[in-house]
C-alpha positions in Angstrom: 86.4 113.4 125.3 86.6 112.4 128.9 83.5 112.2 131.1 85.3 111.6 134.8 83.2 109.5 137.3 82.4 111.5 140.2 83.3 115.4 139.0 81.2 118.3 137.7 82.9 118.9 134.3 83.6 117.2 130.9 87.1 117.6 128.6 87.7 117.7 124.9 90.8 117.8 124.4 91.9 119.2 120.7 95.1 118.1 118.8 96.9 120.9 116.8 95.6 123.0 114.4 92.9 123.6 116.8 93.4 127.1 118.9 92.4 125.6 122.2 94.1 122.4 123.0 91.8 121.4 126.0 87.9 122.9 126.1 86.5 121.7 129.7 82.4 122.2 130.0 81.7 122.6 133.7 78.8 119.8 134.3 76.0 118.2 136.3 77.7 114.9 137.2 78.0 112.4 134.4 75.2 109.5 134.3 76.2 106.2 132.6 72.9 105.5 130.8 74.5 102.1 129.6 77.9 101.1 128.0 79.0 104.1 125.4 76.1 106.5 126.3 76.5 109.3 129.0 74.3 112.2 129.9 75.3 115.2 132.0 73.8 118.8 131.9 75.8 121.8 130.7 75.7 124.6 133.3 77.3 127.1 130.5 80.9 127.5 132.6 83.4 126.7 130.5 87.1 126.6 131.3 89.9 126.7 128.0 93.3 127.3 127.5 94.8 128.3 124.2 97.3 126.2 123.2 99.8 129.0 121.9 100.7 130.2 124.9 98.8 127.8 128.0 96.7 130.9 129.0 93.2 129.7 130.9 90.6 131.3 130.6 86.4 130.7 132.1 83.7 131.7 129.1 80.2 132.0 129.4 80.0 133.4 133.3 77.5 135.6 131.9 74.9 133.2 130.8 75.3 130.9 133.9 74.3 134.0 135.9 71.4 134.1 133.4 70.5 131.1 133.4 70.8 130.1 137.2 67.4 132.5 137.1 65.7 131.6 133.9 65.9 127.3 134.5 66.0 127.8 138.6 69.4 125.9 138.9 69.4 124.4 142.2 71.0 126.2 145.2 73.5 123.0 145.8 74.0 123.4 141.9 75.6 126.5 141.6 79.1 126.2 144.2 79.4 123.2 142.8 80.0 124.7 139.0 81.7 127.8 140.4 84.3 125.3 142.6 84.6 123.0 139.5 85.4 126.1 137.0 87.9 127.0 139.9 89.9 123.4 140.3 89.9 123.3 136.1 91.0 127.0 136.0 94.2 125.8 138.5 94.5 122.3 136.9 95.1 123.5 133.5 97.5 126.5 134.4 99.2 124.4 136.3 98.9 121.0 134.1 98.3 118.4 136.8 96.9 115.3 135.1 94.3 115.1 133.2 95.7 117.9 131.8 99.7 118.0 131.8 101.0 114.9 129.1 98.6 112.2 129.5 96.2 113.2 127.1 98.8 113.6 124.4 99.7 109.9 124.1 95.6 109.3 123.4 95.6 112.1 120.9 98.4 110.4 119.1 96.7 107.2 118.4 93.7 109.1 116.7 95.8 111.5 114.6 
């Protein structure tokens, strides 16, 4: 799991058998309570790709237009998910790091 200082999204990242090899959940930024605990809140935009053929893919647009109503998301809040579920959408198509080979070598250590 990697909880990137200073962006607005979180990655799992899923060796094989798993269908999705990277599962990104679009964030508040992270807070570093103290060593090994971290606390961000999940705006609902999530951003995958399947690891059979790299197609992306953004889940759950539905209930973040739900929710941005129902829990009164901030107004600064909500371009901030959209533009994060946009860069992940383009990073993972196009595997720029986090997301190209990195990740592997770290997912080879815990296999």
């Amino acid at each position: 799991m990697l909880f990137p200082r200073g962006a607005w999204w979180t990655a799992l990242f899923q060796a094989a058998p798993a269908h999705l090899d990277v599962y990104c959940d679009v964030t508040t930024l992270p807070d570093w309570l103290h060593k090994g605990e971290v606390a961000t809140v999940d705006l609902d935009l999530d951003v995958c790709r399947i690891r059979q053929d790299g197609s992306v893919f953004v889940d759950d647009e539905d209930e973040f237009a739900s929710h941005q109503k129902q829990y009164g998301y901030p107004r600064d809040v909500i371009p901030r998910a959209e533009s994060a579920a946009e860069w992940l959408s383009a990073a993972l198509r196009d595997g720029a790091e986090p997301f190209g080979s990195r990740y592997r070598t770290w997912l080879d250590q815990v296999s």
